[in-house]
N, C-alpha and C positions, 0 to 999 in steps of 0.2 A: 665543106664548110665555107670556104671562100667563093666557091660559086654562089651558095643562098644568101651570102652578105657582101656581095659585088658593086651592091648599088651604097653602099653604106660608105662612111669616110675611115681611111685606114690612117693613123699615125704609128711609124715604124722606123725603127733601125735604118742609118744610111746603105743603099743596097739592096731589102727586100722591094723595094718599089719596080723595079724593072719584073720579080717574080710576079708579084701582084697585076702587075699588066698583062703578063702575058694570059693570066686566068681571067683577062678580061674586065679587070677594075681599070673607070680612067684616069689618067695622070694626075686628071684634076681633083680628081676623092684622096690621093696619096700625098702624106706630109712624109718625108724621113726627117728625123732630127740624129745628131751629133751627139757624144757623151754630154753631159750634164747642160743641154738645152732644155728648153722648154715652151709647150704647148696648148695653151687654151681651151678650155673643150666644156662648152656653157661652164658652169661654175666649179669646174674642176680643171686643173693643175696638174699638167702632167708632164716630166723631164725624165728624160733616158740616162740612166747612172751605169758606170760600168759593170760586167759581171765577168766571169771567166769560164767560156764554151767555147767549141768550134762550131760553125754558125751554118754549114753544109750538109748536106746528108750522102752525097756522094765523093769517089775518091779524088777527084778534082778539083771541088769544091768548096774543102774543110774551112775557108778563111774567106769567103768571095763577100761576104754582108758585114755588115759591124753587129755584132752579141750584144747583149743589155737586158739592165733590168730596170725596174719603173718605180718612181715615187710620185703617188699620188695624195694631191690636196686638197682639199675643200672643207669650207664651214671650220678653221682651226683642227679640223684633224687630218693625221696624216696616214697612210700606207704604204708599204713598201714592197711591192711581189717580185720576187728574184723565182726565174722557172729554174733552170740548171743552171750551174757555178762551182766551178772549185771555190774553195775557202780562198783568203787573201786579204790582204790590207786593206783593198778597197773598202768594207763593211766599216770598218771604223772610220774610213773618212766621208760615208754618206752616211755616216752616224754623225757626225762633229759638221756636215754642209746641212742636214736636215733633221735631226735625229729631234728628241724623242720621238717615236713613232707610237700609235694607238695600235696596229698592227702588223705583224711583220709576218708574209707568208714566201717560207722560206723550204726548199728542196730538201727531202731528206729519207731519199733510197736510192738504189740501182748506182749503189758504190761499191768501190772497192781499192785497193791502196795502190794499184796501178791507172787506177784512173783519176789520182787527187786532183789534175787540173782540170776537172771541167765535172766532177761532184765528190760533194760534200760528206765525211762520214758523219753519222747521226751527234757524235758529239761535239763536232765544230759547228753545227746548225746549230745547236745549242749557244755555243762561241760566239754565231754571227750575231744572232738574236739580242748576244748580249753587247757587241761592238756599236750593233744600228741602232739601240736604247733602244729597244722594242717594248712597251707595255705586255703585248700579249705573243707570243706566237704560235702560229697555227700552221704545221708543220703539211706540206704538198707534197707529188710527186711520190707516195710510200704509197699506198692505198687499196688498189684497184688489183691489180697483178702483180705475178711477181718478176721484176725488169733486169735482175742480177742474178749472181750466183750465192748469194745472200740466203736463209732462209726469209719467209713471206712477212714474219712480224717481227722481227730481229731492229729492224728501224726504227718504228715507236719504240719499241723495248728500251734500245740503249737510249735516243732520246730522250726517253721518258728521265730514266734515272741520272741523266747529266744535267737537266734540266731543273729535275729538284735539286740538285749539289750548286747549281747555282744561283739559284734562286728565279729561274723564269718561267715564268705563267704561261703552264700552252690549255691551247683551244684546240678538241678534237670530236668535233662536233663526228656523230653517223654521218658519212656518205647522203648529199641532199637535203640535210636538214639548215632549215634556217635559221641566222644567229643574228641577232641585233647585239649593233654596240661591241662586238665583239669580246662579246662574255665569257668567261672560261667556266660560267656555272653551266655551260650550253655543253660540255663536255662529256663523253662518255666512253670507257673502254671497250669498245665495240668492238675491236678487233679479239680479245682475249679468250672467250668461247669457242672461235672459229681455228681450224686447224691448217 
């Protein structure tokens, strides 16, 4: 993927930019920003908010880059895309720096209780959703395969019903479909037939 979009501008986490070079992006398409900086990008608004992951993929590694997740602006609305994150205090205070959000797409599988630093059980996504003032959330990261020791829809599942006890609005559009506005009428249990 990085080789098809090399010639394109990368805004990243302090750190990934030395990786990005080496696959041949030049220095001067790479911005890193800092936690709660922010970045121009035509008429969107983009600053790096903390999250909580180790940022490595190998054993050496685990810390070499700075972790983040993204609040984006434009046109008075706002989103907020967290990829993987343990839960943590941070949610409420990029709730209380920028919050209400129009969207909030928030990680919510391939957990388990030895891994709460770096993802989320399905019912603190729920928690986060409600710290960042999210209007809508539209739960990532569960979907596709299955990344835990989890069964495969056990994620929306408990999501789902912590979500209604708290009263938050998620969007669970099919895999591909498009959503304006971020509607939650765009919503369908899609996963529930599948085994």
């Amino acid at each position: 993927t990085v080789l098809q979009l090399k010639d394109k501008r990368f805004i990243t986490p302090l750190g990934v930019g030395a990786h990005l070079e080496a696959w041949g992006v030049p220095a001067s398409a790479i911005t890193e920003k800092d936690w709660w900086e922010s970045e121009d990008v035509g008429k969107v608004k983009l600053t790096l908010v903390p999250a909580r992951h180790f940022s490595g993929r190998g054993m050496t590694n685990r810390f070499s880059t700075l972790w983040g997740s993204w609040v984006m602006e434009s046109g008075g609305r706002r989103i907020y895309f967290v990829a993987d994150s343990g839960y943590s205090p941070t949610f409420k205070e990029v709730g209380e720096h920028f919050g209400p959000f129009d969207l909030a797409l928030l990680e919510c599988g391939a957990y388990n209780e030895r891994w709460a630093n770096i993802h989320m059980m399905p019912e603190e996504t729920a928690q986060a959703a409600v710290d960042v003032k999210a209007r809508v959330l539209m739960p990532v990261h569960w979907g596709k395969y299955s990344l835990a020791l989890h069964p495969w829809k056990e994620p929306i599942e408990r999501l789902t019903k912590k979500a209604d006890a708290l009263g938050v609005q998620l969007l669970t559009p099919r895999i591909g479909a498009i959503v304006v506005d971020a509607d939650p009428a765009a919503s369908t249990a899609w996963w529930e037939p599948l085994h």
